[in-house]
C-alpha positions in Angstrom: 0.0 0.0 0.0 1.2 3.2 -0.9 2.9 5.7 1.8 1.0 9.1 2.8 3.3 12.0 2.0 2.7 15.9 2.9 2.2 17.0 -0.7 -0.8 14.4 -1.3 -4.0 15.5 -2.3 -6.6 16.0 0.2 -9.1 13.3 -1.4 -5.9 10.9 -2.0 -4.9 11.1 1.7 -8.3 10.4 3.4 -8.1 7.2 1.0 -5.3 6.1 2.8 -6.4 7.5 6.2 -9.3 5.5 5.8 -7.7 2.4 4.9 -5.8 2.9 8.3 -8.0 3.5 10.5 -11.2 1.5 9.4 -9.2 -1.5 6.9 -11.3 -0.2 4.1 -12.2 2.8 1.7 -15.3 2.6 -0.3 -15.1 4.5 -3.9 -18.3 5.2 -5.3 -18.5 5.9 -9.4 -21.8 7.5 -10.0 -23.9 6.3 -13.6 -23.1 8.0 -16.8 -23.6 7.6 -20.1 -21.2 5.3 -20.6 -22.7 2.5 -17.9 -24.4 2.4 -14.5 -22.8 3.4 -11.1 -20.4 1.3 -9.3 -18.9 0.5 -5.8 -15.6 -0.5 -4.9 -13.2 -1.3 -1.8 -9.9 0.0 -1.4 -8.1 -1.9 1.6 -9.6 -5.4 2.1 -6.0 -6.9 0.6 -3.8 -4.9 2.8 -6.1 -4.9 6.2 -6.8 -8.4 6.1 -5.8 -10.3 2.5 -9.1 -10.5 1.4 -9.8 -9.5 -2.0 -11.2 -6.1 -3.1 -14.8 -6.0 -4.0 -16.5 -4.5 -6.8 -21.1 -3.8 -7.2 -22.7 -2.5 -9.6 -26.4 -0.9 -9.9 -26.9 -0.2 -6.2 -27.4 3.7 -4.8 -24.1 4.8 -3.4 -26.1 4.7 0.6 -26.8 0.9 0.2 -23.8 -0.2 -1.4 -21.6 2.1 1.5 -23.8 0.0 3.7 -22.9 -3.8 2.0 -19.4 -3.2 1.3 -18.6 -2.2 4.9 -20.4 -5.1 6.0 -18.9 -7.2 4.2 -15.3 -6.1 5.7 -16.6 -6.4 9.2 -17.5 -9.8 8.4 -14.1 -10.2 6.8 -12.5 -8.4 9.6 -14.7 -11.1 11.9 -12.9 -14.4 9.8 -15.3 -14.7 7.2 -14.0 -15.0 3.8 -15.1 -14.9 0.2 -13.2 -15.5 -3.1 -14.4 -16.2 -6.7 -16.8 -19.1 -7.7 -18.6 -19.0 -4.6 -22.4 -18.3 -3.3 -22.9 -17.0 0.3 -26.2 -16.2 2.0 -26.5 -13.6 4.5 -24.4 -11.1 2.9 -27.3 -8.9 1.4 -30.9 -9.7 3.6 -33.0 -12.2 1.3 -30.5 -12.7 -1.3 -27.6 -14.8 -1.8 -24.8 -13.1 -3.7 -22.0 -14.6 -5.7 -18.0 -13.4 -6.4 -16.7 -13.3 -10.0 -12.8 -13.2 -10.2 -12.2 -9.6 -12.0 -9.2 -10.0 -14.5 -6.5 -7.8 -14.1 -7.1 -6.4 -17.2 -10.6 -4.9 -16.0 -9.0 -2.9 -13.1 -8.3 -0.2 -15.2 -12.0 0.5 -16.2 -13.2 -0.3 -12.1 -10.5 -0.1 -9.9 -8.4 3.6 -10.8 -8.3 4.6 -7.3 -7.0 0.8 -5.6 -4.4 0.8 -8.4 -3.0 4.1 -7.5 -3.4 3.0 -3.5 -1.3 -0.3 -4.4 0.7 1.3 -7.0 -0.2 -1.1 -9.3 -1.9 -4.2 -9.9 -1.0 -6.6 -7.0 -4.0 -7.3 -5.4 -7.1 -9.3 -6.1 -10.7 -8.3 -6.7 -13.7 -9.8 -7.1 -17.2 -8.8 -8.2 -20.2 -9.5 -6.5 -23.4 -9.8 -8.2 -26.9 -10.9 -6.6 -30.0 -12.1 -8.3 -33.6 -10.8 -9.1 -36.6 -11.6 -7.2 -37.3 -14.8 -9.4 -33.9 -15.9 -8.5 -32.1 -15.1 -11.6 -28.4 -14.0 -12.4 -28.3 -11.4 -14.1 -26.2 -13.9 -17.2 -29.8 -15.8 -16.9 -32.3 -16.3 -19.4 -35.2 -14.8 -18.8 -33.9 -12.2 -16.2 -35.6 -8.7 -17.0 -32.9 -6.7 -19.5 -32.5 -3.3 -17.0 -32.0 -5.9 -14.0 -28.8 -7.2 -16.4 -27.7 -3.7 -17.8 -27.9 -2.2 -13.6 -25.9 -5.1 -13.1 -23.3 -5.8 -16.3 -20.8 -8.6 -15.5 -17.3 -8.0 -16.2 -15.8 -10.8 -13.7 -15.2 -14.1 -15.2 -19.1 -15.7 -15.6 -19.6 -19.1 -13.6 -20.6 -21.9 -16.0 -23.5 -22.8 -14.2 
């Protein structure tokens, strides 16, 4: 993890200061016309070597809300990593991690590269389902439910 220096921007040292003092900074990316809003950790893989998460579609208040759940309950033991399904994460839904390649980071993960001055870290994306219990890759699953949601970790098979 990168150092804190005097000269650094305001907005770049509360990054790190919250990485310090809480494990975890949550970036929020609001939509644009290029594709829907986005949440991401910055600090799971240097707090506790869990990797970074990435959500898409939720408002910025709910997914503040799951992301730093989801480091208490890493900071508590619990882990995730790609390929599997947990319950309890978001209430009434189970939720599943996708690996994010390294070459995505880029496009999701600007500010975590910068923090870890590069790409050593992992990071995962986690998706949920829609009422009917579909993945957003489903058939069937209602076409703004997918597009809220696009997938850009590596798809399960099944």
């Amino acid at each position: 993890m990168r150092s804190k220096t005097a000269d650094m921007a305001p907005e770049d040292a509360k990054v790190l200061d919250d990485v310090d003092e809480y494990g975890v900074h949550i970036v929020h990316v609001p939509e644009d016309d290029v594709g829907p809003g986005f949440s991401f950790t910055v600090g799971l893989w240097a707090t506790w070597q869990q990797a970074e998460v990435v959500v898409f579609g939720l408002p910025q208040e709910v997914a503040q809300d799951l992301l730093n759940g989801l480091a208490d309950e890493v900071d508590d033991g619990r882990r995730f990593a790609a390929g599997e399904k947990h319950d309890g994460v978001l209430v009434g839904y189970p939720v599943r991690f996708l690996e994010l390649a390294k070459a995505r980071y880029g496009e999701f993960l600007g500010v975590a590269q910068w923090a870890y001055e590069g790409e050593d870290f992992p990071a995962l994306q986690l998706v949920w389902p829609d009422k009917q219990g579909r993945w957003p890759w489903d058939p069937g699953v209602r076409e703004g439910f997918a597009e809220a949601q696009p997938i850009v970790g590596v798809r399960p098979s099944s």
